[in-house]
N, CA, C and O atoms as a MOPAC input file, in Angstrom:
PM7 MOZYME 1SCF
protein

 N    173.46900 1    43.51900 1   207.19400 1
 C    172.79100 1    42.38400 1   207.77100 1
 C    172.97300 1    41.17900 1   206.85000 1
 O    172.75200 1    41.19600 1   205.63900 1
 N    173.31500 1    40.33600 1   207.41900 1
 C    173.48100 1    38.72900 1   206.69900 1
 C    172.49100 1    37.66100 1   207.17800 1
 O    172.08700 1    37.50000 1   208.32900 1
 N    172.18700 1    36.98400 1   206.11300 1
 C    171.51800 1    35.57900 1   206.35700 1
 C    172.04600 1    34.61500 1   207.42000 1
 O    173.16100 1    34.75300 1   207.92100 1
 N    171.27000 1    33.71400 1   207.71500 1
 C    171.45700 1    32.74900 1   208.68500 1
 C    172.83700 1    31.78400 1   207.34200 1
 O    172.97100 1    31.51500 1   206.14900 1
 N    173.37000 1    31.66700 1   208.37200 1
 C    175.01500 1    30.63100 1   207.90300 1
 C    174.27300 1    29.18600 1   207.22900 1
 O    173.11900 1    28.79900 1   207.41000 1
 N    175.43800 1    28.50400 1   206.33700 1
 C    175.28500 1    27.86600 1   206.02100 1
 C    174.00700 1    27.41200 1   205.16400 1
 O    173.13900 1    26.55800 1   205.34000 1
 N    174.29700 1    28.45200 1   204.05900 1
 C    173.46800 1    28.65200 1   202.64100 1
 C    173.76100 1    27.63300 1   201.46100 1
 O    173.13100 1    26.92600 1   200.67400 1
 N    174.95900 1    27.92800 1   201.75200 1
 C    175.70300 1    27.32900 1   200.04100 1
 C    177.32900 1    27.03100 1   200.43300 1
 O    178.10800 1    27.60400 1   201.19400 1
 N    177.44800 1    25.94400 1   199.60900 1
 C    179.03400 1    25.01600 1   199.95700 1
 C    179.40700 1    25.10400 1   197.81400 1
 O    178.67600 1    24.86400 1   196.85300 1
 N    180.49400 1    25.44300 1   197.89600 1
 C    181.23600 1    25.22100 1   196.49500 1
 C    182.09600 1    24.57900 1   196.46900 1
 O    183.00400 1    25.11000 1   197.10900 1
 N    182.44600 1    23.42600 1   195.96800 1
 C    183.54500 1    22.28300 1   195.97800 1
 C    183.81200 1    22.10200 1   197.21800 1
 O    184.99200 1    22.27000 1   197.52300 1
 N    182.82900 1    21.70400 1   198.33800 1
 C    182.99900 1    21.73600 1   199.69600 1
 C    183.38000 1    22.64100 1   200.40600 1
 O    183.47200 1    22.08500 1   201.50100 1
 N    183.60400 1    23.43800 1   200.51000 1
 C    183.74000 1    25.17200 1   201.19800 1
 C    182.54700 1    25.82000 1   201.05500 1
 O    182.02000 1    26.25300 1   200.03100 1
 N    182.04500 1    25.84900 1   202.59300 1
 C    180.72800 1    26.76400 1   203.26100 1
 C    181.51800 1    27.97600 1   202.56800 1
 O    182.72500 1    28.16800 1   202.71700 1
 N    180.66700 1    28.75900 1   201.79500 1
 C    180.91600 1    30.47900 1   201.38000 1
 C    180.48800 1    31.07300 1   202.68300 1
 O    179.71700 1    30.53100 1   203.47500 1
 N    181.21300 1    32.55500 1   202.87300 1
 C    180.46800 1    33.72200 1   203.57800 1
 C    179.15200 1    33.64700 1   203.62200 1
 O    178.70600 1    33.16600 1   202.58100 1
 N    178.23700 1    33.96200 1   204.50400 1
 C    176.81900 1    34.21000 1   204.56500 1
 C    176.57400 1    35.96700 1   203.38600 1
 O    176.96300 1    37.12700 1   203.52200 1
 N    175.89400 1    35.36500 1   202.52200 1
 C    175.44000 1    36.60000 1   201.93900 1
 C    174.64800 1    37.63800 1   202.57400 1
 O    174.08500 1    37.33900 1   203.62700 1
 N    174.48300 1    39.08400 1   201.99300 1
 C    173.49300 1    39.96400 1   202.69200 1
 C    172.10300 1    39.33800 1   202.27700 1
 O    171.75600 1    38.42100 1   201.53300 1
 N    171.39300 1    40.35400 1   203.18900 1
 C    170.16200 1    39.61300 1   203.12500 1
 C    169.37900 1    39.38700 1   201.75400 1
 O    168.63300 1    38.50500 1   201.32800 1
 N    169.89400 1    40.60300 1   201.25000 1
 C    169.26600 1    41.05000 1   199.84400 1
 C    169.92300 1    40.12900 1   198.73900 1
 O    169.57300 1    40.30700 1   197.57200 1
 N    171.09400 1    38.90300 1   199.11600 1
 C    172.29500 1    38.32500 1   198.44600 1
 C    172.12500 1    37.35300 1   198.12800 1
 O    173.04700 1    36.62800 1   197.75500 1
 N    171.00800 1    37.01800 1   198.15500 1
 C    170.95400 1    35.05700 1   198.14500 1
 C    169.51400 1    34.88000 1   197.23400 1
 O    168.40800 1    34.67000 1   197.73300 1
 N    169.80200 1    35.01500 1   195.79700 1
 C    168.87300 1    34.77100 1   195.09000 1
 C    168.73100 1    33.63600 1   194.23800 1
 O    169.36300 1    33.66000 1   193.18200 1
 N    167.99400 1    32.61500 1   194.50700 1
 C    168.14700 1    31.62300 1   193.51900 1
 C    166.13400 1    31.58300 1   192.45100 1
 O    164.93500 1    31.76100 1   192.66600 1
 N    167.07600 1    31.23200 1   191.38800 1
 C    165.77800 1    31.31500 1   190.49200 1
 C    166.35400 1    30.00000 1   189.51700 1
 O    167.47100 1    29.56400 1   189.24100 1
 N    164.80700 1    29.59800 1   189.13000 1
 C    164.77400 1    28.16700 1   188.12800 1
 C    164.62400 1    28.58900 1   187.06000 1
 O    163.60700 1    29.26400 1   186.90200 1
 N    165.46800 1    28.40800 1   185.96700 1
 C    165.35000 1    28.80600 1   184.80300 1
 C    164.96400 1    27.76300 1   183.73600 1
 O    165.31700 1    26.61400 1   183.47200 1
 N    163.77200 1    28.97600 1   183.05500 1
 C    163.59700 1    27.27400 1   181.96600 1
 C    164.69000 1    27.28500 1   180.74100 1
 O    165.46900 1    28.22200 1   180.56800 1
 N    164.65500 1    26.45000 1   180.15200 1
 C    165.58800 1    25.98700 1   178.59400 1
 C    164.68100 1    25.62200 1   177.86200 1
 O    164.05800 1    24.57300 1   178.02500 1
 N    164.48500 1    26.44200 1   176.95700 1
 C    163.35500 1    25.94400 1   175.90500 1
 C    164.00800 1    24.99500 1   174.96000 1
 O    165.22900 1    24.93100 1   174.81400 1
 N    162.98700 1    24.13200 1   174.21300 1
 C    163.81800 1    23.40500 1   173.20100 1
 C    164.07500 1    23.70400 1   171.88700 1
 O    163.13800 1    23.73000 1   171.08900 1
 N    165.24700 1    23.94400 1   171.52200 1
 C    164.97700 1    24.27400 1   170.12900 1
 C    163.72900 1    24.28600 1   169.02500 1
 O    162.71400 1    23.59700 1   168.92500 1
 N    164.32600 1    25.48800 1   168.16900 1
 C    162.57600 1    26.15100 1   167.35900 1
 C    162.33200 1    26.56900 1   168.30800 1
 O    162.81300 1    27.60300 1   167.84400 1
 N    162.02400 1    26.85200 1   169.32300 1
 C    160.58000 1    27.33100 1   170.20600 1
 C    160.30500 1    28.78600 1   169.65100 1
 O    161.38500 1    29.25200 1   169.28700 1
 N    159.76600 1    29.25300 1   169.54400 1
 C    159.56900 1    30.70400 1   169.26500 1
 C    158.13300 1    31.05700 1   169.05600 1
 O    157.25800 1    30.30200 1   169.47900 1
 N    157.84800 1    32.14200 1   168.43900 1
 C    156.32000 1    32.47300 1   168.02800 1
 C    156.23900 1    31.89500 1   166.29400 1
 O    157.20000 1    31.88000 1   165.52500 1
 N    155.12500 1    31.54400 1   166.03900 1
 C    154.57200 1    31.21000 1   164.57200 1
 C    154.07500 1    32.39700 1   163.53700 1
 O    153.93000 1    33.49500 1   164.07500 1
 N    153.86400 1    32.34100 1   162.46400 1
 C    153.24800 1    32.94200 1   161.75100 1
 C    151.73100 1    33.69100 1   162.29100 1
 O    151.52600 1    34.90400 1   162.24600 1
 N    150.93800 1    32.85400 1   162.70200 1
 C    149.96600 1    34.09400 1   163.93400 1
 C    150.58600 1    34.68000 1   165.25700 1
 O    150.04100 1    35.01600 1   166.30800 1
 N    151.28000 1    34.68700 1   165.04900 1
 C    152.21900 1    35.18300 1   166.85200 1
 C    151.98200 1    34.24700 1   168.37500 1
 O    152.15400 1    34.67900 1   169.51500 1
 N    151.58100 1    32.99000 1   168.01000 1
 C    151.27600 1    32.00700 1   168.98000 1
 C    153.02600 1    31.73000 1   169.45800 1
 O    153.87200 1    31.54400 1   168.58300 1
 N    153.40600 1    31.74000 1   171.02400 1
 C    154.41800 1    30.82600 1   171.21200 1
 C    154.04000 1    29.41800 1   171.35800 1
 O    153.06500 1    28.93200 1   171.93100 1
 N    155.14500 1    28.77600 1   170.63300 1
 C    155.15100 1    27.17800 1   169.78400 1
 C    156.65800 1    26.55200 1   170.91800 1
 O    157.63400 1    27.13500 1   171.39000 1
 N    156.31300 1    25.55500 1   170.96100 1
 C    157.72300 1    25.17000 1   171.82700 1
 C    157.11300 1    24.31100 1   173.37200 1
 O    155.90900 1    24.31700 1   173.63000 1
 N    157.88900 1    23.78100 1   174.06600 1
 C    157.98500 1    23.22000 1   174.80000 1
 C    159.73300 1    23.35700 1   175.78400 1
 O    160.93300 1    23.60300 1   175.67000 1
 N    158.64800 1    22.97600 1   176.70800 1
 C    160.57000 1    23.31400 1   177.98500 1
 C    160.78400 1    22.12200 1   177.98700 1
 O    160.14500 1    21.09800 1   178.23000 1
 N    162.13400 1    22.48600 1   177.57100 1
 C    163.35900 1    21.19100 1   177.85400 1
 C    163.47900 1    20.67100 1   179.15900 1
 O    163.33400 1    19.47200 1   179.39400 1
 N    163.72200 1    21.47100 1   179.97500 1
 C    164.34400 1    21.43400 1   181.67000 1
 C    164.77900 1    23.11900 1   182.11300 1
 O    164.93000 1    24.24800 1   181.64700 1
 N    164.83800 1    22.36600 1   183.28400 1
 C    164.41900 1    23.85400 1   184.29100 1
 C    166.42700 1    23.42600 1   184.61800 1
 O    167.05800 1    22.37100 1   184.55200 1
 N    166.89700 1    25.12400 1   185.02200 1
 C    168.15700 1    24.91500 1   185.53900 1
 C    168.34400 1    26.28400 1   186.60500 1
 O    167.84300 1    27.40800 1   186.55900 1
 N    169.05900 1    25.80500 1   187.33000 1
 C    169.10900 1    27.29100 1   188.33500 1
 C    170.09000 1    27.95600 1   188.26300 1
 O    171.14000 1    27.51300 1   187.79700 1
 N    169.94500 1    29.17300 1   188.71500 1
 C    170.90100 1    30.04500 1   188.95100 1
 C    170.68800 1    30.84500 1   190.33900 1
 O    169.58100 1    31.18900 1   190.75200 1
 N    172.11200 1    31.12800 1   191.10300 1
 C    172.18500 1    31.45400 1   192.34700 1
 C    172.42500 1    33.16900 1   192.02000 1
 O    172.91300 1    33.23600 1   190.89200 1
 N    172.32100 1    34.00700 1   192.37500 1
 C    172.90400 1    35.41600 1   192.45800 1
 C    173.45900 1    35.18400 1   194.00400 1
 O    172.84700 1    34.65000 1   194.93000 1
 N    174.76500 1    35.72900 1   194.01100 1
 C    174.98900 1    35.84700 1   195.45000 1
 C    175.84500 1    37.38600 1   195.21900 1
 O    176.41000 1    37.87900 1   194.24300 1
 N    175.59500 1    37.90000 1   196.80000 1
 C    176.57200 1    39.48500 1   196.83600 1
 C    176.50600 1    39.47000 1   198.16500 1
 O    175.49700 1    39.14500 1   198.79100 1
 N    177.77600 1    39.88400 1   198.75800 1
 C    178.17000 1    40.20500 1   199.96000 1
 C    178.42400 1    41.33800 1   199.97300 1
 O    178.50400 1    41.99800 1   198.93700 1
 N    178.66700 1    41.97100 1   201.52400 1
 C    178.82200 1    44.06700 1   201.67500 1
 C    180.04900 1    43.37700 1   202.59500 1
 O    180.07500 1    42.29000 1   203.17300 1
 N    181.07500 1    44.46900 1   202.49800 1
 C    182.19900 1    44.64600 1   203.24800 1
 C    183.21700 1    42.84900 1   204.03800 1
 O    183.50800 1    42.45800 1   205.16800 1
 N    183.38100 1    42.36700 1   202.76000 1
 C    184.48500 1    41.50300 1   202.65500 1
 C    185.55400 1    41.66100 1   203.08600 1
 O    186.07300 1    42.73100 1   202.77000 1
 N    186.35100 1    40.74500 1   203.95400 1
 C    187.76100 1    41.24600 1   204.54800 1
 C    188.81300 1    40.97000 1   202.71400 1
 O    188.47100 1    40.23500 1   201.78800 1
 N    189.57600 1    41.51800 1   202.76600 1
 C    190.56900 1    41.07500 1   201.69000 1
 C    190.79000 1    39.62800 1   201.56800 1
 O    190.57900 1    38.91200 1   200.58900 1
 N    191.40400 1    39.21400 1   203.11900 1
 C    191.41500 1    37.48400 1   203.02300 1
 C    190.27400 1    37.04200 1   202.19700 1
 O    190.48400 1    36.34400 1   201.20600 1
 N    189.15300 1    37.37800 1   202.51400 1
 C    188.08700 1    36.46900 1   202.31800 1
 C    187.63400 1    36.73000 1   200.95000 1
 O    186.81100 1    35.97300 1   200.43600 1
 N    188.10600 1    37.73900 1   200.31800 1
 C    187.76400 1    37.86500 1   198.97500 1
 C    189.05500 1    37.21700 1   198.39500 1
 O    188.72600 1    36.66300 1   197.34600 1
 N    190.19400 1    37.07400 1   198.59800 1
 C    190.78500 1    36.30000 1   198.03700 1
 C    190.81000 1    35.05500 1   197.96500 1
 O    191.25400 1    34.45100 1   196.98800 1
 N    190.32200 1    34.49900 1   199.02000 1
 C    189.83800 1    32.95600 1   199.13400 1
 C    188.68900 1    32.79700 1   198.39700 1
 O    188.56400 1    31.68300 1   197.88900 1
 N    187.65600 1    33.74000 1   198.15800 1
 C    186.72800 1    33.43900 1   197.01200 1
 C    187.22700 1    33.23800 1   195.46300 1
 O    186.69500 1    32.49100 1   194.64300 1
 N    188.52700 1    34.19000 1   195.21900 1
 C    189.24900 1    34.31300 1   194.13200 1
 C    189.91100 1    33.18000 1   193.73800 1
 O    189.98800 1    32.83500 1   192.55800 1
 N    190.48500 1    32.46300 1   194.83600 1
 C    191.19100 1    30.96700 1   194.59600 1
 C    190.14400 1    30.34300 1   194.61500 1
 O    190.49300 1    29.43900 1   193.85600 1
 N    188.91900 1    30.05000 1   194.93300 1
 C    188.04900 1    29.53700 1   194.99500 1
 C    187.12400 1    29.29800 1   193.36800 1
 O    187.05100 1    28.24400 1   192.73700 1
 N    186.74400 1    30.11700 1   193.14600 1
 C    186.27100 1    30.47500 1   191.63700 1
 C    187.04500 1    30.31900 1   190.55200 1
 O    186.66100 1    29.79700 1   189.50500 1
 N    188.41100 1    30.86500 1   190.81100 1
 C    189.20900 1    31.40000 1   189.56400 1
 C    190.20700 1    29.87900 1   189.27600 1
 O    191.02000 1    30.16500 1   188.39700 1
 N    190.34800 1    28.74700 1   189.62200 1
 C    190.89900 1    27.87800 1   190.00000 1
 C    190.04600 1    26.44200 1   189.19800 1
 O    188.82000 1    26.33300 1   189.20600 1
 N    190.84500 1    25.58200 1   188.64100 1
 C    190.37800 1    24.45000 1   187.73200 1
 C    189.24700 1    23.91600 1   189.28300 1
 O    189.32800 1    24.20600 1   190.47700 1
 N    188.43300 1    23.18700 1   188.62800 1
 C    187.72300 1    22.57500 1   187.56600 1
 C    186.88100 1    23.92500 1   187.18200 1
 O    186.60100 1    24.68200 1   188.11200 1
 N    186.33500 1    24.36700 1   185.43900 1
 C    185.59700 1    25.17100 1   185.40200 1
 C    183.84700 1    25.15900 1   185.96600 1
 O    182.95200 1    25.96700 1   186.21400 1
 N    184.11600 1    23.48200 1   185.96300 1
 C    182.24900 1    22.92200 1   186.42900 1
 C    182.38800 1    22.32800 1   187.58600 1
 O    182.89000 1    21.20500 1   187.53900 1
 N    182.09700 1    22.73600 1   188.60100 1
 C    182.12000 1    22.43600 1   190.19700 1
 C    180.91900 1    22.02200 1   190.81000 1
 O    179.82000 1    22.42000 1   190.42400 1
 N    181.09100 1    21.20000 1   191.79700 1
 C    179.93400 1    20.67200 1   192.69700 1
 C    179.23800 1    22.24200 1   193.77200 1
 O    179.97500 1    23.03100 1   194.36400 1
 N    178.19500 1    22.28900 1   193.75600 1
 C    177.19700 1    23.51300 1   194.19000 1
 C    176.18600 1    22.89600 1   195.42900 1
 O    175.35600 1    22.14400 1   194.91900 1
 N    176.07100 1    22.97300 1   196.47700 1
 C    175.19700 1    22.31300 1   197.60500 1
 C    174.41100 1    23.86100 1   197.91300 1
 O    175.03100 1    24.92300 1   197.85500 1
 N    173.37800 1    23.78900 1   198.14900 1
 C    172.58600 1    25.22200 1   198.32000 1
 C    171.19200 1    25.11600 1   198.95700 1
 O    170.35400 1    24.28600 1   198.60500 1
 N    170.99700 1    26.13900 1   200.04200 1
 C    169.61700 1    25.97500 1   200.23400 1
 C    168.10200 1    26.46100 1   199.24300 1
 O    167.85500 1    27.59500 1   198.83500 1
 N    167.46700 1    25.51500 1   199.09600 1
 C    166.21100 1    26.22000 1   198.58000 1
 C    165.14300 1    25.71500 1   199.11400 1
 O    165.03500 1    24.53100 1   199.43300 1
 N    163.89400 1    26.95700 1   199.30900 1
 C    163.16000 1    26.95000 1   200.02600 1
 C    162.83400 1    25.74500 1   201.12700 1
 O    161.87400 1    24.98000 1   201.22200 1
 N    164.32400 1    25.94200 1   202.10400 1
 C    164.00100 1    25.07500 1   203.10000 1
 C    165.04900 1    23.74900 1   202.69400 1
 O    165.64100 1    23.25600 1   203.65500 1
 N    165.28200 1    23.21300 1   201.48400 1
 C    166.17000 1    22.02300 1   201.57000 1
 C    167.24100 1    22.29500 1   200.61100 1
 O    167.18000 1    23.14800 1   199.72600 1
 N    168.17100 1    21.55900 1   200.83000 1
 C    169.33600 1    21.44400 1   200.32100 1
 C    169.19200 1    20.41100 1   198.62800 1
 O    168.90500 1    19.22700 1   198.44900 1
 N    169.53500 1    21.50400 1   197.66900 1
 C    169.40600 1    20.99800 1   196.31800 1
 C    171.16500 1    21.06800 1   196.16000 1
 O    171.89600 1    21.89900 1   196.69900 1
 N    171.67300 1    19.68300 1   195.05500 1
 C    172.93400 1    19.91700 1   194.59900 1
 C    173.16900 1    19.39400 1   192.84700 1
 O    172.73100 1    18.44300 1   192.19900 1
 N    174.16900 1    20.66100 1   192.49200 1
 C    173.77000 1    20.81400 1   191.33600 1
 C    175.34000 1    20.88200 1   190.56100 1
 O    176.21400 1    21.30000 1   191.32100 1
 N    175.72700 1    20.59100 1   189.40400 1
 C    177.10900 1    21.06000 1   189.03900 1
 C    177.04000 1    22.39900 1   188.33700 1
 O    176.60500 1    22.58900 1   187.20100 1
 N    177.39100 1    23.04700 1   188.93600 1
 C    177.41400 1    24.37600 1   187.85300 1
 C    178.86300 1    25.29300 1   187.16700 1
 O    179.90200 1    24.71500 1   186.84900 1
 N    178.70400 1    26.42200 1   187.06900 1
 C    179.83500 1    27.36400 1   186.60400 1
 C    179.78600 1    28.57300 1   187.24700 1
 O    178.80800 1    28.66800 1   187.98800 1
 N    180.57000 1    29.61500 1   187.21500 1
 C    180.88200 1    30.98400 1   187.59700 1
 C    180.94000 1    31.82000 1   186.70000 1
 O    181.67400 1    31.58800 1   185.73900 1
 N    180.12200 1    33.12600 1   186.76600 1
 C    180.28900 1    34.40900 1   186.13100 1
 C    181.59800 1    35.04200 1   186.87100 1
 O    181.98500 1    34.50200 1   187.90800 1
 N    182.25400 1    36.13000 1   186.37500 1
 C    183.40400 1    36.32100 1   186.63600 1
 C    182.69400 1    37.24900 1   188.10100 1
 O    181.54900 1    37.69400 1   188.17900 1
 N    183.88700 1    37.34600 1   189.23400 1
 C    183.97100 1    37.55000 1   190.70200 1
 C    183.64000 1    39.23500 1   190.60700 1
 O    184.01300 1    39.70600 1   189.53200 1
 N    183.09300 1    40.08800 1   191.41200 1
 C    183.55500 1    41.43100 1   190.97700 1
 C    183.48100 1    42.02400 1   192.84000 1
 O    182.55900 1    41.90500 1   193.64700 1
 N    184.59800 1    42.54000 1   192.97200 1
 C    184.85700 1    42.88000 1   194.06300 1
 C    185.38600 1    44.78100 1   193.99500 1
 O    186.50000 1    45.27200 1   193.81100 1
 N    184.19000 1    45.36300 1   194.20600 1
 C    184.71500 1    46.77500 1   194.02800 1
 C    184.63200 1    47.80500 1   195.64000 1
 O    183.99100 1    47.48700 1   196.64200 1
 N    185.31200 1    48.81100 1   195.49800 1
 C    185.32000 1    49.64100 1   196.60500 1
 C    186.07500 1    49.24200 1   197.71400 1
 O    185.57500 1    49.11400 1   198.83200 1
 N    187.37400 1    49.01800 1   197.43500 1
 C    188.51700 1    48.36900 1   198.55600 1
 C    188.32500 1    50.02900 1   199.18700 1
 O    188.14300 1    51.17300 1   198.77000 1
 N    188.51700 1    49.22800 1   200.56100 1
 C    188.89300 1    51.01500 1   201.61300 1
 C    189.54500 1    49.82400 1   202.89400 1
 O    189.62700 1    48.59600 1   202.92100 1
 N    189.87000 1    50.76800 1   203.72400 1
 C    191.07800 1    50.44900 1   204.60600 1
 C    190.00500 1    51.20200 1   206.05000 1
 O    189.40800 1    52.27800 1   206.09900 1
 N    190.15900 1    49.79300 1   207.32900 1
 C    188.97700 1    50.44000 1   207.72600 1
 C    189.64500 1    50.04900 1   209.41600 1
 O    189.10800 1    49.16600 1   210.08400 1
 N    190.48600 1    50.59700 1   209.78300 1
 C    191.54100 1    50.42800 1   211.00500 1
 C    192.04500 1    49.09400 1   211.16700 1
 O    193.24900 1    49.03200 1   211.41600 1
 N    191.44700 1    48.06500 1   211.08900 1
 C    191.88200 1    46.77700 1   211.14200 1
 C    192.63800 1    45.90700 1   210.09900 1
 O    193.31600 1    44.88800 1   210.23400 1
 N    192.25600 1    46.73500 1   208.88800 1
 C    192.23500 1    46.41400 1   207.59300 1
 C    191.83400 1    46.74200 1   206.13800 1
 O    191.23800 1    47.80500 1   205.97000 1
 N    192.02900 1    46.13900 1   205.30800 1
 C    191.55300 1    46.12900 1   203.92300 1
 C    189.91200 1    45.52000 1   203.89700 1
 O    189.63400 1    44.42600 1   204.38900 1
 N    188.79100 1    46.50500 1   203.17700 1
 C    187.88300 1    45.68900 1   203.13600 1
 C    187.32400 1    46.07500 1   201.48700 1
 O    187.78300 1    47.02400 1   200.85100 1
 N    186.44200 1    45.30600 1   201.05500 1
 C    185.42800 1    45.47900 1   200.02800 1
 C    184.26000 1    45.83900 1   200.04600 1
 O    183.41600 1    45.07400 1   200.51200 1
 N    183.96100 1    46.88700 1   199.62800 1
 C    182.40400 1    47.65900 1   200.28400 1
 C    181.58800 1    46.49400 1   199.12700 1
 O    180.84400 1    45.75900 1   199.77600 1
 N    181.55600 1    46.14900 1   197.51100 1
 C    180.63300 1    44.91700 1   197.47400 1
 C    180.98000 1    43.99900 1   196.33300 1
 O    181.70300 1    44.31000 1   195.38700 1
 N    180.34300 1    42.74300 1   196.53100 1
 C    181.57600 1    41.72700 1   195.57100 1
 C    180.40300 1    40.66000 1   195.71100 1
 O    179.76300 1    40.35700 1   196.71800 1
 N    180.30200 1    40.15700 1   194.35100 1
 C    179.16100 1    39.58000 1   193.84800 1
 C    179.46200 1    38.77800 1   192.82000 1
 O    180.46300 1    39.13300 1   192.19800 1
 N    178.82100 1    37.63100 1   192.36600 1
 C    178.87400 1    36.87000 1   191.46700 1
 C    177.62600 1    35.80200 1   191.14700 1
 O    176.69500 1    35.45700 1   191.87500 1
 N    177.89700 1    35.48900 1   190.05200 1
 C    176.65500 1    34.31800 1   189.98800 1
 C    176.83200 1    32.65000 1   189.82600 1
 O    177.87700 1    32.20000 1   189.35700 1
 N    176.14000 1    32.09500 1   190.09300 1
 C    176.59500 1    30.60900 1   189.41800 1
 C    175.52300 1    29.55300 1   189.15700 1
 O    174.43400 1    29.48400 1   189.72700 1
 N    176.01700 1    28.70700 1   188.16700 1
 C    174.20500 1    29.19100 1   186.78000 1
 C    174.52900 1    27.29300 1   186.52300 1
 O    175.57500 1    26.75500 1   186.15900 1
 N    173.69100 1    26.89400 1   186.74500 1
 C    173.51700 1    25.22000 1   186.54200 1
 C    174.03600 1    24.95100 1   185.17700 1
 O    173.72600 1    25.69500 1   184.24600 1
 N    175.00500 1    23.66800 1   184.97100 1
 C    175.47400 1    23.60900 1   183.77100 1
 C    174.63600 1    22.83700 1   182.99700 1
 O    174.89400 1    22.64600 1   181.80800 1

């Protein structure tokens, strides 16, 4: 089962609709340097800024379409434009890519597919 279309665009290319379970975005904080605990074990510090990160994973990818993710990702610029839904609106962000992982190729009468292939991409 997949999400409703038109989640997330990477350097202008709508991606595949992820599974349902595939479309995780979380705000991450950046603490500011020093931050840590003190001599009584108090945490000391303050957040810099919040940055996101997407988890995405798809089930049973055609080959095409995992290779078009592959030219897609694996391909200059390393910091790319990111358009994405969150809760309800469209946030855009420049980010990067964790490396692609596409495992469990099987051959399924029509074709080559990928049982699951996942990656992340994490606000720069």
């Amino acid at each position: 089962m997949h999400l409703a279309k038109n989640l997330i665009w990477v350097k202008g290319v709508l991606l595949p609709s992820p599974d349902i379970d595939g479309y995780n975005v979380t705000r991450c904080k950046t603490w500011e340097p020093n931050t840590g605990r003190n001599a009584a074990g108090t945490t000391v510090g303050s957040i810099l800024c919040w940055k996101y990160k997407i988890e995405l994973k798809w089930s049973f990818l055609t080959e095409a379409q995992v290779k078009s993710l592959r030219n897609l990702f694996e391909n200059k610029p390393d910091y790319f434009a990111v358009k994405f839904d969150y809760d309800g609106e469209y946030k855009e962000i420049t980010a990067y890519s964790t490396d692609l992982t596409a495992s469990g190729k099987l051959y399924a009468g029509s074709g080559y597919y990928y049982k699951s292939v996942s990656i992340n991409l994490i606000e720069r």
